[in-house]
N, CA and C atoms of all chains as a GROMACS GRO file, in nm:
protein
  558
    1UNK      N    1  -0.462   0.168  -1.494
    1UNK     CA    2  -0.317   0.172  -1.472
    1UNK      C    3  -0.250   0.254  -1.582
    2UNK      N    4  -0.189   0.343  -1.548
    2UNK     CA    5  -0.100   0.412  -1.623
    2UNK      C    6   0.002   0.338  -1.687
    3UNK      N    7   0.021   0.304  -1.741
    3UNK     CA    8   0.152   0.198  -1.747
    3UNK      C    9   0.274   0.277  -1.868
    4UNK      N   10   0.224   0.377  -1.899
    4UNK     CA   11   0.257   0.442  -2.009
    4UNK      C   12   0.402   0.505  -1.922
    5UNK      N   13   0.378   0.539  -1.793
    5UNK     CA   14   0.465   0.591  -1.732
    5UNK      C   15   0.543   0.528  -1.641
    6UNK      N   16   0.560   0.423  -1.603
    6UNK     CA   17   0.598   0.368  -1.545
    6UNK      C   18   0.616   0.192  -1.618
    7UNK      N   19   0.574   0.132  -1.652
    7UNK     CA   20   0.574   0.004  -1.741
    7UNK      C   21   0.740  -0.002  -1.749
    8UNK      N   22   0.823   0.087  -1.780
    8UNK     CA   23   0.992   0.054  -1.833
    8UNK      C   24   1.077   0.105  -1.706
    9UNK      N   25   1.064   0.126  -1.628
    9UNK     CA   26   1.151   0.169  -1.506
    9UNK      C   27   1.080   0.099  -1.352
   10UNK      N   28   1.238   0.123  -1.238
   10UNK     CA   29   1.202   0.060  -1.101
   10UNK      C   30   1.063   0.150  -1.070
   11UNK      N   31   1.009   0.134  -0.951
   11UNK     CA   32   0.899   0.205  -0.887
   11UNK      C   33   0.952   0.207  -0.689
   12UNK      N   34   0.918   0.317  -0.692
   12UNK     CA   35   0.947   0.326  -0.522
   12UNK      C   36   0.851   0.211  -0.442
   13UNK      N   37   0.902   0.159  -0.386
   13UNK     CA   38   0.763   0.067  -0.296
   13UNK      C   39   0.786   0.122  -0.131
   14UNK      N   40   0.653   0.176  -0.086
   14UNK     CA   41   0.624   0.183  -0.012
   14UNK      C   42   0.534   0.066   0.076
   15UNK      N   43   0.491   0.073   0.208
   15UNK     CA   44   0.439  -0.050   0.311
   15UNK      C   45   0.335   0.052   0.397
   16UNK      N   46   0.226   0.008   0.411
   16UNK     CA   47   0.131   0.084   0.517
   16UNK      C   48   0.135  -0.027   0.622
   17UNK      N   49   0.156   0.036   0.740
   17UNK     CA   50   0.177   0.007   0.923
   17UNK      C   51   0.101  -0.154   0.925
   18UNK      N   52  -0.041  -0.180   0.866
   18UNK     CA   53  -0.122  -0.267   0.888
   18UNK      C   54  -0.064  -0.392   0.834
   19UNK      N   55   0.010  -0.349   0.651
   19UNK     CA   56   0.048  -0.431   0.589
   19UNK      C   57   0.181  -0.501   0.668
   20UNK      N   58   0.279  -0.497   0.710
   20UNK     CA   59   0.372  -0.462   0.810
   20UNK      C   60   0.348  -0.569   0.906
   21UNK      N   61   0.238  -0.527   0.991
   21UNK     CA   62   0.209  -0.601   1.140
   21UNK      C   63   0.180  -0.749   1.076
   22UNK      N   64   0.090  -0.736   0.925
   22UNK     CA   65   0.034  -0.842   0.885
   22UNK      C   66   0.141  -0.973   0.811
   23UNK      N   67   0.212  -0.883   0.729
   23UNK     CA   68   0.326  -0.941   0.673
   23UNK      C   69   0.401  -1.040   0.772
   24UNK      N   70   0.428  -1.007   0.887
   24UNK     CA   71   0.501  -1.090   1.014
   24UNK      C   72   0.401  -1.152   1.017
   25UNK      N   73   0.303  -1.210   0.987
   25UNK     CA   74   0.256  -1.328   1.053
   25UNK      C   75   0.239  -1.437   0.909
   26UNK      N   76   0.224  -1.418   0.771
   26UNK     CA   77   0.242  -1.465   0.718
   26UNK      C   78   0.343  -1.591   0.683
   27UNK      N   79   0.325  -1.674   0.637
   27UNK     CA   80   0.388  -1.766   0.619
   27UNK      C   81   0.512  -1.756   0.519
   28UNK      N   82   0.654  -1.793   0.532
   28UNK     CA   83   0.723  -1.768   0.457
   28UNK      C   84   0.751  -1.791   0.334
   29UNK      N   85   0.661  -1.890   0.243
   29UNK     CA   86   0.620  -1.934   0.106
   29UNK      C   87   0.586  -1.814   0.007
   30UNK      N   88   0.473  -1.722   0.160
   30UNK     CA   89   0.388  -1.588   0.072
   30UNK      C   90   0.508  -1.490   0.109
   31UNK      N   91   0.605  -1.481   0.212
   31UNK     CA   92   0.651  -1.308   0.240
   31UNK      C   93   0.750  -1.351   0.104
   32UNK      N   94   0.783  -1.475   0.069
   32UNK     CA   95   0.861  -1.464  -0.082
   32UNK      C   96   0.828  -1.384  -0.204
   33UNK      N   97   0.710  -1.442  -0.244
   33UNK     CA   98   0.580  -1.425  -0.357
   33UNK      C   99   0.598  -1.258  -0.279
   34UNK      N  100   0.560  -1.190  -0.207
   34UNK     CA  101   0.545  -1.068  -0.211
   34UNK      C  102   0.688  -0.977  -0.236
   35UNK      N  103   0.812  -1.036  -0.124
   35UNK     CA  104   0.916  -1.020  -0.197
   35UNK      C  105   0.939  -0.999  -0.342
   36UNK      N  106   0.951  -1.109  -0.423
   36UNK     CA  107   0.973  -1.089  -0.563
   36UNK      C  108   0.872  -0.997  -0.631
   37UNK      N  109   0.737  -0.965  -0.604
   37UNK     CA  110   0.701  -0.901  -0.672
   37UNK      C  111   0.681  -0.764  -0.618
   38UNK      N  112   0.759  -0.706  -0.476
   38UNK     CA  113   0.818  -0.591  -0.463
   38UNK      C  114   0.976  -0.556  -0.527
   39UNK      N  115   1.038  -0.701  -0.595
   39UNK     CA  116   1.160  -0.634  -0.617
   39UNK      C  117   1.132  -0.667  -0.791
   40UNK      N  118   1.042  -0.678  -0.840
   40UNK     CA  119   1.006  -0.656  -0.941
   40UNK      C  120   0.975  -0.519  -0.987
   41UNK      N  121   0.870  -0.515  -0.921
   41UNK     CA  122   0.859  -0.332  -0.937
   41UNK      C  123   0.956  -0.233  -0.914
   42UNK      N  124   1.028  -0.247  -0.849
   42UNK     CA  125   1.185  -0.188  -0.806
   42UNK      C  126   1.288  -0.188  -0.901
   43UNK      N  127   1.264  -0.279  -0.964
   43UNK     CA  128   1.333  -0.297  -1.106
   43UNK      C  129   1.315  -0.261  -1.218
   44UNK      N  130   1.156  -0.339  -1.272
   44UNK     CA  131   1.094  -0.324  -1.411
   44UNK      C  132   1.067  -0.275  -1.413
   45UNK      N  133   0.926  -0.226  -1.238
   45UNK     CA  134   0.808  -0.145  -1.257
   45UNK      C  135   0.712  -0.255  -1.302
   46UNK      N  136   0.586  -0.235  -1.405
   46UNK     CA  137   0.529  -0.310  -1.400
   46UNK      C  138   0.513  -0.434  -1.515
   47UNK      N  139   0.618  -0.383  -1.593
   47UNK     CA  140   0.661  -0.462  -1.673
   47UNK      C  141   0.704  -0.554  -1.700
   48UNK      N  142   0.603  -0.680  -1.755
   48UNK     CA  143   0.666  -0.832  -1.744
   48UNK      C  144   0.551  -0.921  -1.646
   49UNK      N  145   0.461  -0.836  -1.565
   49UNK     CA  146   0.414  -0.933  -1.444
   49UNK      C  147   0.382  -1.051  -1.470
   50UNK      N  148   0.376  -1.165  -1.366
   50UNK     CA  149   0.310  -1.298  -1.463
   50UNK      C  150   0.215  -1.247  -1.404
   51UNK      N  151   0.129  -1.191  -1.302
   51UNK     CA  152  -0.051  -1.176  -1.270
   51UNK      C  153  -0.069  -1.099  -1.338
   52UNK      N  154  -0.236  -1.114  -1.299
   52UNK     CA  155  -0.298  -0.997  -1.333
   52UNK      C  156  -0.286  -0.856  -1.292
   53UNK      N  157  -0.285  -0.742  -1.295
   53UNK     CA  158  -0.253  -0.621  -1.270
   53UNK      C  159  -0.363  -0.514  -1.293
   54UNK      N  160  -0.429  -0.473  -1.212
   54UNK     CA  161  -0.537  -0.369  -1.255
   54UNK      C  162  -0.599  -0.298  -1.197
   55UNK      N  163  -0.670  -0.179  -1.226
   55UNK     CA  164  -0.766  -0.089  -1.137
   55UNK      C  165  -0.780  -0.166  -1.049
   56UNK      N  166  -0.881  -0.107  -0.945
   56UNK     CA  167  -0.972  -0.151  -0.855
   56UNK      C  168  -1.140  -0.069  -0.880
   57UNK      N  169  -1.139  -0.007  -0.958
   57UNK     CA  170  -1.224   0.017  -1.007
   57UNK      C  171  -1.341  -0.003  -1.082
   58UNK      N  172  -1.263  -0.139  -1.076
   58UNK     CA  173  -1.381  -0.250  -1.242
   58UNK      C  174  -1.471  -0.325  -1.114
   59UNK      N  175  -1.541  -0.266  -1.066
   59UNK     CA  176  -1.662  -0.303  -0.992
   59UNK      C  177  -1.743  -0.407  -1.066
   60UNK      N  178  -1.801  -0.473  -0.973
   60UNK     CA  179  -1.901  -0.573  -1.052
   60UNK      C  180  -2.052  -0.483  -1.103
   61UNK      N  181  -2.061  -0.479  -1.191
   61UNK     CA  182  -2.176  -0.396  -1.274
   61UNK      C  183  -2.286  -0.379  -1.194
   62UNK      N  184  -2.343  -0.488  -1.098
   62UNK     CA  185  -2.450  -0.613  -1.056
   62UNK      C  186  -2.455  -0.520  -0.897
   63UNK      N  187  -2.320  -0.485  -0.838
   63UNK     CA  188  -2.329  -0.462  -0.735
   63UNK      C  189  -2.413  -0.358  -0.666
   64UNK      N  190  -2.453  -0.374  -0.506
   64UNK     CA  191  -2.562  -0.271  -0.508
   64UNK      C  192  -2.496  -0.118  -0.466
   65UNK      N  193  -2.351  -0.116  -0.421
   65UNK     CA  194  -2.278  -0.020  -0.388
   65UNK      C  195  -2.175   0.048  -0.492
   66UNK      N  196  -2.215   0.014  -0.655
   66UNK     CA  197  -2.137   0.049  -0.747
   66UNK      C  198  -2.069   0.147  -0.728
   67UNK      N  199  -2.170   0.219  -0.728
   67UNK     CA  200  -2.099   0.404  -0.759
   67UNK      C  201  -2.006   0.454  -0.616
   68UNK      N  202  -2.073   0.408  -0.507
   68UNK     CA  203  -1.972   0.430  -0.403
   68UNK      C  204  -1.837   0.372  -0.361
   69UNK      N  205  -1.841   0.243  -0.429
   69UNK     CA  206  -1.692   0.176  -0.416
   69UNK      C  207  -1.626   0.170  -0.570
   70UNK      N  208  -1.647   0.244  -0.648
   70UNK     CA  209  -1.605   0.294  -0.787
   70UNK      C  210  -1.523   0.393  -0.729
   71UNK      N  211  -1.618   0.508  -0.710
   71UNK     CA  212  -1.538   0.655  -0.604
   71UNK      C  213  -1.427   0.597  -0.518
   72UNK      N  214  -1.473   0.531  -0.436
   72UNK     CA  215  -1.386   0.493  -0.345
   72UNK      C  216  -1.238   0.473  -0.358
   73UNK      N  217  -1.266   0.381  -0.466
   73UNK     CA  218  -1.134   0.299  -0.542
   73UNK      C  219  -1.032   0.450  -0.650
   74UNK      N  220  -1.147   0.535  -0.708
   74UNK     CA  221  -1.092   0.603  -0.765
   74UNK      C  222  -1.012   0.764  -0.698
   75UNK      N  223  -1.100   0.728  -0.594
   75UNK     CA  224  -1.023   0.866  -0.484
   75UNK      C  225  -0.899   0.804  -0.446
   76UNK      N  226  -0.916   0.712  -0.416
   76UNK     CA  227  -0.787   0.718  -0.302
   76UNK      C  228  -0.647   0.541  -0.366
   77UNK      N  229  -0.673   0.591  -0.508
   77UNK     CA  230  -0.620   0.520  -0.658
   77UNK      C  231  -0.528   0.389  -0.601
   78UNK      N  232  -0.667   0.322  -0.624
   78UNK     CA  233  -0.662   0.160  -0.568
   78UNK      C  234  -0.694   0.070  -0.684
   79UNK      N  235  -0.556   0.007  -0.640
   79UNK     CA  236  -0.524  -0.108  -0.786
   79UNK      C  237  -0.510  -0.271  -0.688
   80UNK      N  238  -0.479  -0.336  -0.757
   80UNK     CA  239  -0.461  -0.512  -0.710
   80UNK      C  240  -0.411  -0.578  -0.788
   81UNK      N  241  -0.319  -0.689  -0.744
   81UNK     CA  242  -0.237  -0.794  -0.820
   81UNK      C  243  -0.258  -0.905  -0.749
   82UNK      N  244  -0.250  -0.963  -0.869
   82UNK     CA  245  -0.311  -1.144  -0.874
   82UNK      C  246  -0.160  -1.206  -0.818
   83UNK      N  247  -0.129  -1.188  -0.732
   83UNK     CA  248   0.012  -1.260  -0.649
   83UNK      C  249   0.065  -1.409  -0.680
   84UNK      N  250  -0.051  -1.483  -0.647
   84UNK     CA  251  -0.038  -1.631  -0.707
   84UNK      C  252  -0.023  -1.733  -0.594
   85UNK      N  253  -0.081  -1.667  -0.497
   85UNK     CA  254  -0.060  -1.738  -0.344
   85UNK      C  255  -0.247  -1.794  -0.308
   86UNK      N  256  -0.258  -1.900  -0.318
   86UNK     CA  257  -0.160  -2.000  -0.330
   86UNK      C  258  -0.071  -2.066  -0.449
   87UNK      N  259  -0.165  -2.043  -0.534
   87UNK     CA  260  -0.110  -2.072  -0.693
   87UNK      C  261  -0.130  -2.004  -0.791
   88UNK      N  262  -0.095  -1.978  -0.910
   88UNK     CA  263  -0.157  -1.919  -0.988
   88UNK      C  264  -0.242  -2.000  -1.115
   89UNK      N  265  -0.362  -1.976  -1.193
   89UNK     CA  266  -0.404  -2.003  -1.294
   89UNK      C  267  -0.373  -1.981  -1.399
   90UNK      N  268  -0.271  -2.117  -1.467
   90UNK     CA  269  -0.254  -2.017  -1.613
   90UNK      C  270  -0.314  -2.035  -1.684
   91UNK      N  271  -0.404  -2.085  -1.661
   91UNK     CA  272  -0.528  -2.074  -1.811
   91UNK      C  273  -0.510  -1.940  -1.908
   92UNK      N  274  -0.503  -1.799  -1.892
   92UNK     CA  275  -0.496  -1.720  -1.979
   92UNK      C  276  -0.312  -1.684  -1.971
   93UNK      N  277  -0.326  -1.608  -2.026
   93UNK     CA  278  -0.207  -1.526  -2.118
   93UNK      C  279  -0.095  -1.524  -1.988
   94UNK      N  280   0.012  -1.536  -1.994
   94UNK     CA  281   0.102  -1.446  -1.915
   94UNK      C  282   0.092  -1.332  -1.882
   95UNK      N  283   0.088  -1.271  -1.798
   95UNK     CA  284   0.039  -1.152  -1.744
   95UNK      C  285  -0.097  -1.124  -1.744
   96UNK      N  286  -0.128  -1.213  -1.744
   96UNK     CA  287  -0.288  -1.228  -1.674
   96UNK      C  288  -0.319  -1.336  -1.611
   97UNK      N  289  -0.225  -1.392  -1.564
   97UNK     CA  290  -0.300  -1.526  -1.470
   97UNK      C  291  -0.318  -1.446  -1.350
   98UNK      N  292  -0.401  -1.536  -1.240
   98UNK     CA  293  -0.526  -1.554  -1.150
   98UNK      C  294  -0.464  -1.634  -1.065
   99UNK      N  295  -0.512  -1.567  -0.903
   99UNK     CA  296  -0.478  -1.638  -0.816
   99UNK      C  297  -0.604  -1.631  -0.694
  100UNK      N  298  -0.602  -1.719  -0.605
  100UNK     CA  299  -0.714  -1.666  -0.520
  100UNK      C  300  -0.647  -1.538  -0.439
  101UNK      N  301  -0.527  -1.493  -0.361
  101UNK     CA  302  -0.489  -1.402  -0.289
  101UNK      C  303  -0.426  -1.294  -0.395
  102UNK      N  304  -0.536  -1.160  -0.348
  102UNK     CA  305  -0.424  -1.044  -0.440
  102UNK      C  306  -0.334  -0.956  -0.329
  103UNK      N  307  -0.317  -0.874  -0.405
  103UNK     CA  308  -0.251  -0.817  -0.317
  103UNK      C  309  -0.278  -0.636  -0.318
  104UNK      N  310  -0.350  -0.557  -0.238
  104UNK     CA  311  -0.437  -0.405  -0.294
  104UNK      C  312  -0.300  -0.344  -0.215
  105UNK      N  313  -0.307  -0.231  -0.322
  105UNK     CA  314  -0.254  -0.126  -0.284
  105UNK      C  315  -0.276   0.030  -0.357
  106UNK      N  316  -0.218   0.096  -0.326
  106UNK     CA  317  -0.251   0.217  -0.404
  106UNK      C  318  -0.117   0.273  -0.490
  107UNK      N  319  -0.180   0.337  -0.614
  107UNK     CA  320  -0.084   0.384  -0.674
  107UNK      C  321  -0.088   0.513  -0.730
  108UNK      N  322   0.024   0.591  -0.709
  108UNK     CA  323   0.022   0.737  -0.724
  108UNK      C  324   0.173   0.800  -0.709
  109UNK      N  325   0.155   0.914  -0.789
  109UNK     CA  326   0.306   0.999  -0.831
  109UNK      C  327   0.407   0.940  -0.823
  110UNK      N  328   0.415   0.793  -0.909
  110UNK     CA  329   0.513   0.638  -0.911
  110UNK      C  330   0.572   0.615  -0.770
  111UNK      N  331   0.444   0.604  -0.672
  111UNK     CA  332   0.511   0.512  -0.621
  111UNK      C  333   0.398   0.415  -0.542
  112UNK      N  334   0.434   0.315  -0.538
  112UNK     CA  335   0.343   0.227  -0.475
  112UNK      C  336   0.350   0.190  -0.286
  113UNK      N  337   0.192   0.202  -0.239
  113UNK     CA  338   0.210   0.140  -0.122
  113UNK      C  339   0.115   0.049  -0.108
  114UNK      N  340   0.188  -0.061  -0.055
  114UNK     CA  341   0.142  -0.216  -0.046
  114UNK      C  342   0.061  -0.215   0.097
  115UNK      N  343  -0.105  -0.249   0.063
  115UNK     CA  344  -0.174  -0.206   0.192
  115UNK      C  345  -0.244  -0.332   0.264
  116UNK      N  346  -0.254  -0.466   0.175
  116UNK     CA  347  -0.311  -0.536   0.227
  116UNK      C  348  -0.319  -0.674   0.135
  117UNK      N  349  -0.351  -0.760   0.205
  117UNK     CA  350  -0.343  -0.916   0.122
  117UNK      C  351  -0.449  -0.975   0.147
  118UNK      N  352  -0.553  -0.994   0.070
  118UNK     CA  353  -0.688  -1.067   0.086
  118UNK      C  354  -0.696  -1.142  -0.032
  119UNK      N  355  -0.796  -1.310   0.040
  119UNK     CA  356  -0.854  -1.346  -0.041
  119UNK      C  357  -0.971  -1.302  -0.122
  120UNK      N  358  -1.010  -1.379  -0.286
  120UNK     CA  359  -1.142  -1.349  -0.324
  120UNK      C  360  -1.171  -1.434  -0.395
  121UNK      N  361  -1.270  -1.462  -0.464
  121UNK     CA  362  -1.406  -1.375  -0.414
  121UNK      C  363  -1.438  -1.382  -0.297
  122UNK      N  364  -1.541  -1.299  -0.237
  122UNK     CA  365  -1.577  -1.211  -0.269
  122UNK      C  366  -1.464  -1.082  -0.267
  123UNK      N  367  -1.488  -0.989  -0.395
  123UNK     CA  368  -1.372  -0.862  -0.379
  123UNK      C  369  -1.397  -0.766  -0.288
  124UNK      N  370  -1.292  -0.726  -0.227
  124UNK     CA  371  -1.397  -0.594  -0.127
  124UNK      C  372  -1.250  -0.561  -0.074
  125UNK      N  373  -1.250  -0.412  -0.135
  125UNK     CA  374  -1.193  -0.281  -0.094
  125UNK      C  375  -1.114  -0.250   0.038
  126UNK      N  376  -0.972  -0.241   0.006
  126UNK     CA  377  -0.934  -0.246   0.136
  126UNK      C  378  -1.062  -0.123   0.279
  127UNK      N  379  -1.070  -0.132   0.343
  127UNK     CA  380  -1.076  -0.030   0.424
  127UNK      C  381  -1.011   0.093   0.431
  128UNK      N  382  -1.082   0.190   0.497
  128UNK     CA  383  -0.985   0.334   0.497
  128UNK      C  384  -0.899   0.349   0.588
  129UNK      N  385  -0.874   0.198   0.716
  129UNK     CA  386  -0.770   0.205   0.825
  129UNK      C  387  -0.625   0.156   0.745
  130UNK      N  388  -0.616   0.075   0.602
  130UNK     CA  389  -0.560   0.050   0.548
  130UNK      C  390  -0.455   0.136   0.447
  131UNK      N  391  -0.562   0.284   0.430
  131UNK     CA  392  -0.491   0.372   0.333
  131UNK      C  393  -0.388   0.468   0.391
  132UNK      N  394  -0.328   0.484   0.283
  132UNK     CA  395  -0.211   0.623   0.345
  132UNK      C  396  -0.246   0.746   0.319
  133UNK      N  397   0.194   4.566   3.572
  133UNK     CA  398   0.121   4.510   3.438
  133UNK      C  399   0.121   4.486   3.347
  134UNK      N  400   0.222   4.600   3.265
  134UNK     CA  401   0.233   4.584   3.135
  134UNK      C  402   0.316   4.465   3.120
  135UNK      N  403   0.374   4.418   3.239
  135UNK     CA  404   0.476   4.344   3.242
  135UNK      C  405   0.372   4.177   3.189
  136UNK      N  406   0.292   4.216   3.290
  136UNK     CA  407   0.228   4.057   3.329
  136UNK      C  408   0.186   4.058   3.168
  137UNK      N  409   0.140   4.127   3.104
  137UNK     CA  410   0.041   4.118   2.918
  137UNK      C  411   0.124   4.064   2.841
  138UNK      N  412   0.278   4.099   2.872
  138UNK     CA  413   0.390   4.100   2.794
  138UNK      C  414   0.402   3.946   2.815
  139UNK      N  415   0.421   3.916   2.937
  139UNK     CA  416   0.427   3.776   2.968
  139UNK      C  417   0.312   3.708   2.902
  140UNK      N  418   0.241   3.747   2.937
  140UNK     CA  419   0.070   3.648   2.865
  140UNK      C  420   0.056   3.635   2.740
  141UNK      N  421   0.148   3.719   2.647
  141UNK     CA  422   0.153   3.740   2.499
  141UNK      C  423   0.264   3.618   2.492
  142UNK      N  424   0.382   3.590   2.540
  142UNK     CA  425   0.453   3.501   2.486
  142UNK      C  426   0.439   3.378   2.573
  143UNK      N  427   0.345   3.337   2.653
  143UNK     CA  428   0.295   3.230   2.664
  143UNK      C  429   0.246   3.159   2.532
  144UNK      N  430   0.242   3.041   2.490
  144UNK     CA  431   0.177   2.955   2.392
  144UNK      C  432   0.068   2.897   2.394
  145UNK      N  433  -0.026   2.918   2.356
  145UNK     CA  434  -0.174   2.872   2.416
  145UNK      C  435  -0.209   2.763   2.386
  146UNK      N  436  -0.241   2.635   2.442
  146UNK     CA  437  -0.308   2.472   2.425
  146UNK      C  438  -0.366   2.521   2.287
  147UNK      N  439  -0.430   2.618   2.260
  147UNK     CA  440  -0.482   2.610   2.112
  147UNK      C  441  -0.437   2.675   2.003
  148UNK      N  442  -0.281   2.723   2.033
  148UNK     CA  443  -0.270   2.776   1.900
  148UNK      C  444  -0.164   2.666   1.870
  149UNK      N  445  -0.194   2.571   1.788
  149UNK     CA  446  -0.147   2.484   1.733
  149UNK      C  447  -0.133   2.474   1.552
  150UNK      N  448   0.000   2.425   1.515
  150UNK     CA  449  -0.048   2.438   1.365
  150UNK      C  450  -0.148   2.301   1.317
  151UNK      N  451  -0.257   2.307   1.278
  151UNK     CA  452  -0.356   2.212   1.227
  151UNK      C  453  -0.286   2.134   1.134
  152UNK      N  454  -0.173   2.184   1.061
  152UNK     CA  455  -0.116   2.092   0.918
  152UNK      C  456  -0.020   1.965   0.980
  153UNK      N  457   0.034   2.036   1.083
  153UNK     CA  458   0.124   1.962   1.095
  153UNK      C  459   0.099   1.837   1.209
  154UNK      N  460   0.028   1.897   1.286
  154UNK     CA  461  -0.074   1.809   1.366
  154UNK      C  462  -0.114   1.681   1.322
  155UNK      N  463  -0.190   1.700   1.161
  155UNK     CA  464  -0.239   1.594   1.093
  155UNK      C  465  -0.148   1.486   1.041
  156UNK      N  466  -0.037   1.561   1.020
  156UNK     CA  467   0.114   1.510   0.958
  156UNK      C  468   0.119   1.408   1.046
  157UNK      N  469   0.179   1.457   1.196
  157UNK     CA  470   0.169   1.364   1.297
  157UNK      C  471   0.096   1.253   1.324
  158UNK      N  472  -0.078   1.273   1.256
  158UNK     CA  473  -0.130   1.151   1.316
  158UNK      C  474  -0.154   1.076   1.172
  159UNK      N  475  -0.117   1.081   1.101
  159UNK     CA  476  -0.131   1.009   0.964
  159UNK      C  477  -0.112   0.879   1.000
  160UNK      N  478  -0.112   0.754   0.890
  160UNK     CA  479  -0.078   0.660   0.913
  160UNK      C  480   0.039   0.682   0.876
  161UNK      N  481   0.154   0.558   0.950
  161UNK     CA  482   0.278   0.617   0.903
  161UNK      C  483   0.312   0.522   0.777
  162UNK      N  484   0.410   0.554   0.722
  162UNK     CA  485   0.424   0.478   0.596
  162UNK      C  486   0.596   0.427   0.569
  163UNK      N  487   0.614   0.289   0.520
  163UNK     CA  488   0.767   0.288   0.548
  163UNK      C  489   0.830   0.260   0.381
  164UNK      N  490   0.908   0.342   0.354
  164UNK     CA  491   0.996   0.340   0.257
  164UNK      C  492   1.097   0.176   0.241
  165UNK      N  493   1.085   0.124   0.206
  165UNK     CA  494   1.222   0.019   0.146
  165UNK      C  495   1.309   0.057   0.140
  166UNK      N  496   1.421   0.030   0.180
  166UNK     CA  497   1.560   0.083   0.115
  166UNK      C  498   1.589  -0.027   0.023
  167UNK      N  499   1.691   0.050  -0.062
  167UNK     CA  500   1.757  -0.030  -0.186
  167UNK      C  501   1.808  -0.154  -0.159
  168UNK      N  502   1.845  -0.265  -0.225
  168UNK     CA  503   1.934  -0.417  -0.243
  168UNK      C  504   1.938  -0.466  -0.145
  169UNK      N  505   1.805  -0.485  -0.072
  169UNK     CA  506   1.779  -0.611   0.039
  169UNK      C  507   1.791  -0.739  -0.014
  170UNK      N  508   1.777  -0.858   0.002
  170UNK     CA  509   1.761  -0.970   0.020
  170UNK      C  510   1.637  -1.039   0.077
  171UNK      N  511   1.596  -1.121   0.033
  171UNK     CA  512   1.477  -1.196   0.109
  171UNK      C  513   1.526  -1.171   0.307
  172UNK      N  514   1.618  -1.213   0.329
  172UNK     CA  515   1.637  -1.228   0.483
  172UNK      C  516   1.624  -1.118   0.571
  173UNK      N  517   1.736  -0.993   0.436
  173UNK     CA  518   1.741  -0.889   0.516
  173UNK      C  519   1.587  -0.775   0.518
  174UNK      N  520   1.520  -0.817   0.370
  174UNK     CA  521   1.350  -0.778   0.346
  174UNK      C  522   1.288  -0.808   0.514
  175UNK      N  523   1.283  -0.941   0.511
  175UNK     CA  524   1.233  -0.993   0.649
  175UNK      C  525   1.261  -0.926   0.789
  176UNK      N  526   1.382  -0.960   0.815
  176UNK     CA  527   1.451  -0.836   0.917
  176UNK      C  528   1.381  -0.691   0.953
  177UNK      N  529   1.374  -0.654   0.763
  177UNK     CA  530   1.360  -0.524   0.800
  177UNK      C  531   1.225  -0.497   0.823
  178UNK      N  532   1.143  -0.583   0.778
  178UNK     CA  533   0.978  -0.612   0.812
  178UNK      C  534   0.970  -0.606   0.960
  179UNK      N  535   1.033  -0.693   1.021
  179UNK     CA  536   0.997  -0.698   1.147
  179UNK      C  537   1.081  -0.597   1.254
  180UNK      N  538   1.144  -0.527   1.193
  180UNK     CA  539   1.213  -0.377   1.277
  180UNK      C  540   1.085  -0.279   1.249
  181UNK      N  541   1.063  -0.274   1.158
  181UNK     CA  542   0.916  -0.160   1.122
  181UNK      C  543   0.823  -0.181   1.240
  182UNK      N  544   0.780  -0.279   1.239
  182UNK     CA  545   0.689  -0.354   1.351
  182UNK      C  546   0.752  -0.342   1.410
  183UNK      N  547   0.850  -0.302   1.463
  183UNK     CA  548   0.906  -0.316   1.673
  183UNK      C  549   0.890  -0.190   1.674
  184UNK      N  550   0.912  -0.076   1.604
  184UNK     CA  551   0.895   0.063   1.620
  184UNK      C  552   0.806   0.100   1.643
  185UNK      N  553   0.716   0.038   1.575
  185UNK     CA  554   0.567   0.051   1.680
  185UNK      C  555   0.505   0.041   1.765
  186UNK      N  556   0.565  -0.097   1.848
  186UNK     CA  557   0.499  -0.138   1.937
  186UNK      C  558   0.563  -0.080   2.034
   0.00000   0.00000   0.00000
């Protein structure tokens, strides 16, 4: 994450078609939780989050598809946030708590598009019907 | 004749298409936020995105 450039200002938020269809069926507890932390970024940017915030790139070392879902993540600049749906873990720091649902999207020339909401473990990469 | 070539020249052919813009077209589409929604009107506008599609 760049944060160097974006960390102190709003961020454009963008929505991919899938995220969208999916969002309407969600329950209204989570379209909140995604709410606030689209009008967070709109505001701060990424500054302040209570989740976690990070690449998608930090592959599990172990995995047998490293290098291809490393690329993957790094072509088409795929990050994830720890949302907190259902709850969040605060065992660590503020701005690093843990939730089971993140939330992937991609980020590029400041602006973000919000592509998808999955549980984990296991982690696994949005799909390419997901990207913009 | 020369007539009919003349004609056949400004016909548009099924394949001369621009390739860039073509792709433009079939992209996924992507929807911008507008500024100082509200949770309700966020919602709203969630589910207008989705009717445009269907």
């Amino acid at each position: 994450m760049d944060e160097t450039t974006a960390s102190e200002k709003g961020l454009t938020v963008l929505f991919g078609q899938i995220f969208i269809d999916r969002f309407n069926n969600f329950p209204v507890k989570d379209q909140k939780k995604i709410f606030e932390f689209v009008e967070h970024l709109k505001t701060k940017g990424f500054s302040g989050l209570a989740g976690r915030n990070k690449s998608s790139i930090d592959v599990d070392k172990n995995d047998s598809d490293f290098l291809k879902k490393v690329t993957y993540a790094r072509d088409n600049c795929l990050y994830h946030y720890h949302i907190g749906i259902p709850y969040y873990d605060e065992s660590n720091a503020f701005g690093d708590w843990t939730s089971e649902y993140i939330l992937h999207y991609q980020y590029r020339n400041g602006e973000i598009t919000l592509l998808d909401l999955d549980s984990h473990p296991p982690f696994t990469l949005p799909a390419e019907k997901f990207l913009i | 004749m020369s007539a009919v070539l003349k004609q056949k020249e400004n016909t548009s052919s099924p394949f001369n298409f621009d390739l860039k813009k073509m792709q433009e077209a079939i992209a996924a589409p992507v929807y911008r936020l507008p500024n100082n929604l509200d949770f309700k009107e966020f919602q709203k506008w969630m589910k207008q995105q989705q009717a445009k599609k269907d």
